[in-house]
PALUMVEX-256230 format. One record per residue: residue in three letters; x, y, z negated of N, C-alpha, C, CB in turn. Coordinates in nm, 2 decimals, always signed. Glycine has a CB too. Layout:
<r->ALA n_east->X n_north->Y n_up->Z ca_east->X ca_north->Y ca_up->Z c_east->X c_north->Y c_up->Z cb_east->X cb_north->Y cb_up->Z>;
...
END
This chain:
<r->UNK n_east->+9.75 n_north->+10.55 n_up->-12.18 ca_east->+9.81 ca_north->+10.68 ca_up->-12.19 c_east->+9.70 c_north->+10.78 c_up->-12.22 cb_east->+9.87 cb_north->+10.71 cb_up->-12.05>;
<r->UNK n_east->+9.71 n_north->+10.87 n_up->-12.30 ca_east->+9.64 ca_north->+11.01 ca_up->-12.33 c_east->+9.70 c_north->+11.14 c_up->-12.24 cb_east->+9.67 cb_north->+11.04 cb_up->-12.51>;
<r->UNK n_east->+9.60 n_north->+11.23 n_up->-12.22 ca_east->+9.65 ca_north->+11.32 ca_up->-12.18 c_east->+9.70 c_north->+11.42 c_up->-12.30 cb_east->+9.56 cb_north->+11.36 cb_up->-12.07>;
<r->UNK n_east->+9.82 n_north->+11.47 n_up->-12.24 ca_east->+9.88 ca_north->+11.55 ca_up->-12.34 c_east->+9.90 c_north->+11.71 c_up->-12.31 cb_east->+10.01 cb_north->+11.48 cb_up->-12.37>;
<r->UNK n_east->+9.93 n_north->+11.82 n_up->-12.40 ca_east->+9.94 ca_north->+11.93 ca_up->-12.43 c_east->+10.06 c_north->+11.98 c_up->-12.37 cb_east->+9.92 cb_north->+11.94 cb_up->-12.55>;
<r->UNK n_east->+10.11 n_north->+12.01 n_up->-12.27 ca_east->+10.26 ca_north->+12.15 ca_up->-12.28 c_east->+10.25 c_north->+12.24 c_up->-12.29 cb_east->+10.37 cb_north->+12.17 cb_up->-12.20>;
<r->UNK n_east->+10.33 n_north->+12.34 n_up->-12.29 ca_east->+10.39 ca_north->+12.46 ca_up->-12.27 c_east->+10.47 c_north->+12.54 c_up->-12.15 cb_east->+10.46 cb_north->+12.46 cb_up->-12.38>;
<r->UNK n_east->+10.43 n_north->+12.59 n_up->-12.06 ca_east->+10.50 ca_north->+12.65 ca_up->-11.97 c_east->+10.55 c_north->+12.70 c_up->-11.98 cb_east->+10.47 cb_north->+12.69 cb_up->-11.90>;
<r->UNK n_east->+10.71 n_north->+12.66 n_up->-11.94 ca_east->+10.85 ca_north->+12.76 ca_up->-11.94 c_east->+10.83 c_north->+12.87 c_up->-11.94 cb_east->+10.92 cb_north->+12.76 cb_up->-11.84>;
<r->UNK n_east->+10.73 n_north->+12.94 n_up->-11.77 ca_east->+10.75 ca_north->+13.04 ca_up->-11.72 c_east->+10.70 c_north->+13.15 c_up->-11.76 cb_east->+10.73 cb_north->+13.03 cb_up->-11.64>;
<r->UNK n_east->+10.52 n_north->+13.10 n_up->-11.83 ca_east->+10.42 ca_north->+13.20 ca_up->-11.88 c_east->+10.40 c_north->+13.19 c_up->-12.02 cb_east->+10.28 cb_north->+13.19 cb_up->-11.82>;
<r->UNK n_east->+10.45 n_north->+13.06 n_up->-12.09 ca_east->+10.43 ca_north->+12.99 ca_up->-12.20 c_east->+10.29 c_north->+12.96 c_up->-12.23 cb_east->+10.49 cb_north->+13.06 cb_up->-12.31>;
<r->UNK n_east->+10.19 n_north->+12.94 n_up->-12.12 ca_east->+10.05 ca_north->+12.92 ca_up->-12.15 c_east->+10.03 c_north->+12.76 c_up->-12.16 cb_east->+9.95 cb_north->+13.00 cb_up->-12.04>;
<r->UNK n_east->+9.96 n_north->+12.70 n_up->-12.22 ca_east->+9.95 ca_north->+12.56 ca_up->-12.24 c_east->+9.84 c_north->+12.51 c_up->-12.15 cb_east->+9.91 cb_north->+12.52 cb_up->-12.38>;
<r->UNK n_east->+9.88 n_north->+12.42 n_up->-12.15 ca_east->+9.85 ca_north->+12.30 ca_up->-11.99 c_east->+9.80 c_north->+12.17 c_up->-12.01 cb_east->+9.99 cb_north->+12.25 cb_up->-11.91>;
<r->UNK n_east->+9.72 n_north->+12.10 n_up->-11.98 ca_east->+9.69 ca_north->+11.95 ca_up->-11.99 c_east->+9.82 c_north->+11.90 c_up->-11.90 cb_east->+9.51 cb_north->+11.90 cb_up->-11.91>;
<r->UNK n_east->+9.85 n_north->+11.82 n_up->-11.95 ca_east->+9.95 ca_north->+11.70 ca_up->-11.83 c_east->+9.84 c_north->+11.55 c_up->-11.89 cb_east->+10.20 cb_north->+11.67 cb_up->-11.89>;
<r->UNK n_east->+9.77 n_north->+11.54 n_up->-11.78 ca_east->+9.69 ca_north->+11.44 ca_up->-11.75 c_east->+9.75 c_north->+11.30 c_up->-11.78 cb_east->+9.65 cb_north->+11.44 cb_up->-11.63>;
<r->UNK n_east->+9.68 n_north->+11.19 n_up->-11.84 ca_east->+9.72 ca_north->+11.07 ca_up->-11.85 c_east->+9.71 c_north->+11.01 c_up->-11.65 cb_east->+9.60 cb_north->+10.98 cb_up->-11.98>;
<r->UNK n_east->+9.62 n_north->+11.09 n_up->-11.57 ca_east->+9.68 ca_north->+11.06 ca_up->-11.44 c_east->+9.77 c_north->+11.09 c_up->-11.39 cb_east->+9.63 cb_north->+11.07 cb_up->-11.37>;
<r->UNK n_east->+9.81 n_north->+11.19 n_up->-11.40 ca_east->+9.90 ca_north->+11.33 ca_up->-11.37 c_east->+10.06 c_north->+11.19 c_up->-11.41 cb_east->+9.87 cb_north->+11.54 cb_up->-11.54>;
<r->UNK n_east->+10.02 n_north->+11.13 n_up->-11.58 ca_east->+10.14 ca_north->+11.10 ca_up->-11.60 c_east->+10.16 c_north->+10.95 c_up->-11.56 cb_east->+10.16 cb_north->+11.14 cb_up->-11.72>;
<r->UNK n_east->+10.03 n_north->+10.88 n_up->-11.53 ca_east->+10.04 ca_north->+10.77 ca_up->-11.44 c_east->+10.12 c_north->+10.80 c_up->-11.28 cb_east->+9.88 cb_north->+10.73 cb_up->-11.42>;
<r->UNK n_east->+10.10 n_north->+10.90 n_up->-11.24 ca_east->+10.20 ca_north->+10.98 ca_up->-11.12 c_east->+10.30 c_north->+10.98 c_up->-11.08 cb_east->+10.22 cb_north->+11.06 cb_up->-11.13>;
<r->UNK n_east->+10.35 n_north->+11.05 n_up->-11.21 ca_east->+10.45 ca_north->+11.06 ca_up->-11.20 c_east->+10.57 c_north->+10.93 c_up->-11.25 cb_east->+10.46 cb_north->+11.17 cb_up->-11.25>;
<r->UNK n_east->+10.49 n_north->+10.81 n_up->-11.31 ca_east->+10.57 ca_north->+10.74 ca_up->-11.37 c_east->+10.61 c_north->+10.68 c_up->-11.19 cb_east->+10.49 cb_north->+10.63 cb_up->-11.50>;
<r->UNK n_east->+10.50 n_north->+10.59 n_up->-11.11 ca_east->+10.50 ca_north->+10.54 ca_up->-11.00 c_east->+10.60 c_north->+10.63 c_up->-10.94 cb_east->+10.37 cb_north->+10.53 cb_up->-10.93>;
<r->UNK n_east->+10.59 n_north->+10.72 n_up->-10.90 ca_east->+10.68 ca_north->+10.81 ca_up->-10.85 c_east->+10.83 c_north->+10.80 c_up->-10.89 cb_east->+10.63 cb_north->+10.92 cb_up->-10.89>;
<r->UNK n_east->+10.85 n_north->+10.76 n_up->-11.01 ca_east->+11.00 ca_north->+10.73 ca_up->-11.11 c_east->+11.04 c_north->+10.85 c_up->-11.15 cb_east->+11.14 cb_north->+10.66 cb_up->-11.04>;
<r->UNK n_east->+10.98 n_north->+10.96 n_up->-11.14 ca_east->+10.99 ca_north->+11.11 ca_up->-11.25 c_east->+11.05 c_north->+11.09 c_up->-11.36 cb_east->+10.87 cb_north->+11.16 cb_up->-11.31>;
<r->UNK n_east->+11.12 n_north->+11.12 n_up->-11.41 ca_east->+11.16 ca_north->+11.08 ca_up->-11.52 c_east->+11.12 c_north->+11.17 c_up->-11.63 cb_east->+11.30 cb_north->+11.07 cb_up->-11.50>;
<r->UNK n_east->+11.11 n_north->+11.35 n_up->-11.63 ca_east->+11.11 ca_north->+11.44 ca_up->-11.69 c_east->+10.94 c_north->+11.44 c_up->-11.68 cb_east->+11.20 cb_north->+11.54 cb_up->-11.65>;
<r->UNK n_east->+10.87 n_north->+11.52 n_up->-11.76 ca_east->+10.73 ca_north->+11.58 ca_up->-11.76 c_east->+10.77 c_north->+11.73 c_up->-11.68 cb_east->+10.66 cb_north->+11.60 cb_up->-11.94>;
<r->UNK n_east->+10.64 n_north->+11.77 n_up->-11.65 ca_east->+10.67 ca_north->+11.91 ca_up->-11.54 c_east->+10.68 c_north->+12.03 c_up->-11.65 cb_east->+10.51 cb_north->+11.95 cb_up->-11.42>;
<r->UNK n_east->+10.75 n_north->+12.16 n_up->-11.66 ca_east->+10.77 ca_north->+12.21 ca_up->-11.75 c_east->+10.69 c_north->+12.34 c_up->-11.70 cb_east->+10.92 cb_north->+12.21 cb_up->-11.78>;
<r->UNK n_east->+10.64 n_north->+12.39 n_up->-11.60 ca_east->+10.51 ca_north->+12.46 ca_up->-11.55 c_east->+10.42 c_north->+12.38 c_up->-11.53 cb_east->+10.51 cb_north->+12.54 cb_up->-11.43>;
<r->UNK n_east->+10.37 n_north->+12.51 n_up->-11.52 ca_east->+10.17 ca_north->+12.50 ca_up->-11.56 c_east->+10.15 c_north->+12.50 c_up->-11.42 cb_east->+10.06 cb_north->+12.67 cb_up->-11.66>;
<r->UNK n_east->+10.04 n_north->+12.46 n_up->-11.37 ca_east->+10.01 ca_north->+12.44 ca_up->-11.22 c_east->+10.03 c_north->+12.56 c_up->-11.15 cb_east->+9.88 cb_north->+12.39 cb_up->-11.19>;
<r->UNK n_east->+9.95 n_north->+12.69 n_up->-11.20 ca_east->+9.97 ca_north->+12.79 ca_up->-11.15 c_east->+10.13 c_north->+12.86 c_up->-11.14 cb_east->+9.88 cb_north->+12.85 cb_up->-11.22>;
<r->UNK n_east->+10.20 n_north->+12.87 n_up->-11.22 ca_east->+10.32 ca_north->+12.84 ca_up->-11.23 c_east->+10.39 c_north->+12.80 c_up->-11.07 cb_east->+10.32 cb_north->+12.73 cb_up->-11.33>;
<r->UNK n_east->+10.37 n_north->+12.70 n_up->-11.06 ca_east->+10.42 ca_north->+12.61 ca_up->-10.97 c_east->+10.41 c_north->+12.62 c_up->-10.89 cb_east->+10.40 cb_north->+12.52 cb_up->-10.97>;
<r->UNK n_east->+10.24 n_north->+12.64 n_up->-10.84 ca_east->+10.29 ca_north->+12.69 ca_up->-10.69 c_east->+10.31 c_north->+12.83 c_up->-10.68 cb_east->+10.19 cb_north->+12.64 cb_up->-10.57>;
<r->UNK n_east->+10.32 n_north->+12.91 n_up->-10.74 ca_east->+10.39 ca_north->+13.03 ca_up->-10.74 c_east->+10.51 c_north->+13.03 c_up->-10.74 cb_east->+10.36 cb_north->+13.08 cb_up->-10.83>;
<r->UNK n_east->+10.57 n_north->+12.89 n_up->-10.79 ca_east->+10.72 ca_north->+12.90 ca_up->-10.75 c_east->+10.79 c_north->+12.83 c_up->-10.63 cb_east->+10.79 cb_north->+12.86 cb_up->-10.86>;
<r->UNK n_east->+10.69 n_north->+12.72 n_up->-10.60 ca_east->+10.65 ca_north->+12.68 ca_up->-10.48 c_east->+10.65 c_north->+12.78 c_up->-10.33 cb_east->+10.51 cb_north->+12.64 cb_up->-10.51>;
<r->UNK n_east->+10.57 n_north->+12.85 n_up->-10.35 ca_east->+10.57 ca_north->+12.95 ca_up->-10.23 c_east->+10.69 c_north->+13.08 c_up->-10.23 cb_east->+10.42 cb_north->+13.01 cb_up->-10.24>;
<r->UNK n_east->+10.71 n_north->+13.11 n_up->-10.36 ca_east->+10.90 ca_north->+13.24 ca_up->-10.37 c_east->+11.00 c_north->+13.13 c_up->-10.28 cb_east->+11.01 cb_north->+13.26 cb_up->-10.61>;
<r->UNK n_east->+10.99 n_north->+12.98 n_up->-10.33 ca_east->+11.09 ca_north->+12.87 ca_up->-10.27 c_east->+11.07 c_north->+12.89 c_up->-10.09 cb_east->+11.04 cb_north->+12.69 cb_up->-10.33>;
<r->UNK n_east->+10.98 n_north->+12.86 n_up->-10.06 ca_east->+10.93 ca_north->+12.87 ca_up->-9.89 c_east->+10.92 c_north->+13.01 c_up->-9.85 cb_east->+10.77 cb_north->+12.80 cb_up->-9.86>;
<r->UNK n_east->+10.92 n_north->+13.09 n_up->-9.88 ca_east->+10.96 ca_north->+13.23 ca_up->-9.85 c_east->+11.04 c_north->+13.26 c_up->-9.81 cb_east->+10.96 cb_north->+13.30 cb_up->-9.91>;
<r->UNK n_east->+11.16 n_north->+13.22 n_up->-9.99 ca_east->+11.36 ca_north->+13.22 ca_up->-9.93 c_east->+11.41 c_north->+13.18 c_up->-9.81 cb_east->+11.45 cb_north->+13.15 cb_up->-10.00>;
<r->UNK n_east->+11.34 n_north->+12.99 n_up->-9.80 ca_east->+11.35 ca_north->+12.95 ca_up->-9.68 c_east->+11.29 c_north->+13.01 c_up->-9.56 cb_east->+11.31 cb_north->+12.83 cb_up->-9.70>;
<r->UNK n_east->+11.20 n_north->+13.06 n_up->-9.53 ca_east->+11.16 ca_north->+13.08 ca_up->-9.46 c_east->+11.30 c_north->+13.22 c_up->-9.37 cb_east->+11.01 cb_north->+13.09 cb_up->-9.52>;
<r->UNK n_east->+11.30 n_north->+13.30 n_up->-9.47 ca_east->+11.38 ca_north->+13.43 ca_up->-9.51 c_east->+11.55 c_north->+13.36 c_up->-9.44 cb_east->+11.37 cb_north->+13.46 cb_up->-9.73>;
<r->UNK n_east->+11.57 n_north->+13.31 n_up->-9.47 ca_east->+11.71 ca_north->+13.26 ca_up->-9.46 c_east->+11.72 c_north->+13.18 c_up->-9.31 cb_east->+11.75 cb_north->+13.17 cb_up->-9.59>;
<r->UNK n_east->+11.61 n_north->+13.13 n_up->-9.25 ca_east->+11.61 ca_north->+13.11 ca_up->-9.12 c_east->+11.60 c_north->+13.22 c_up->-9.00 cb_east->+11.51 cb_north->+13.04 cb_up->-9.11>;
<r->UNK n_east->+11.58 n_north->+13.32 n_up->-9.06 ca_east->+11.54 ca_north->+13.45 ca_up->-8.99 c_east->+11.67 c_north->+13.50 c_up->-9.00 cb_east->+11.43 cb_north->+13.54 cb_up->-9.05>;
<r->UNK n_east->+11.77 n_north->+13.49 n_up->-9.02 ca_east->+11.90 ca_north->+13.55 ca_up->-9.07 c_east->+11.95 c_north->+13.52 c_up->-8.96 cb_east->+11.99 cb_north->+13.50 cb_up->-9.20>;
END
């Protein structure tokens, strides 16, 4: 496996997706490649645990 080039949905800035990254995710049974960029991610990571967080407080 090579590591390869994407494009982030969110910011459209390009990204390595690692040949480990995609050793990873194969073990894992991922089926899709990630469509954010790391930074991305956990930025959407933490809006996610916020809501939750937010909606327990209700």
């Amino acid at each position: 496996m090579t590591d390869k080039m994407l494009t982030c949905r969110d910011c459209g800035k390009e990204f390595v997706f690692t040949a480990g990254e995609q050793e990873f995710y194969a073990e894992k049974g991922f089926e899709h490649e990630p469509t954010r960029c790391p930074e991305c991610r956990k930025a959407n990571k933490a809006k996610r645990a916020a809501m939750r967080h937010n909606r327990r407080q209700d």
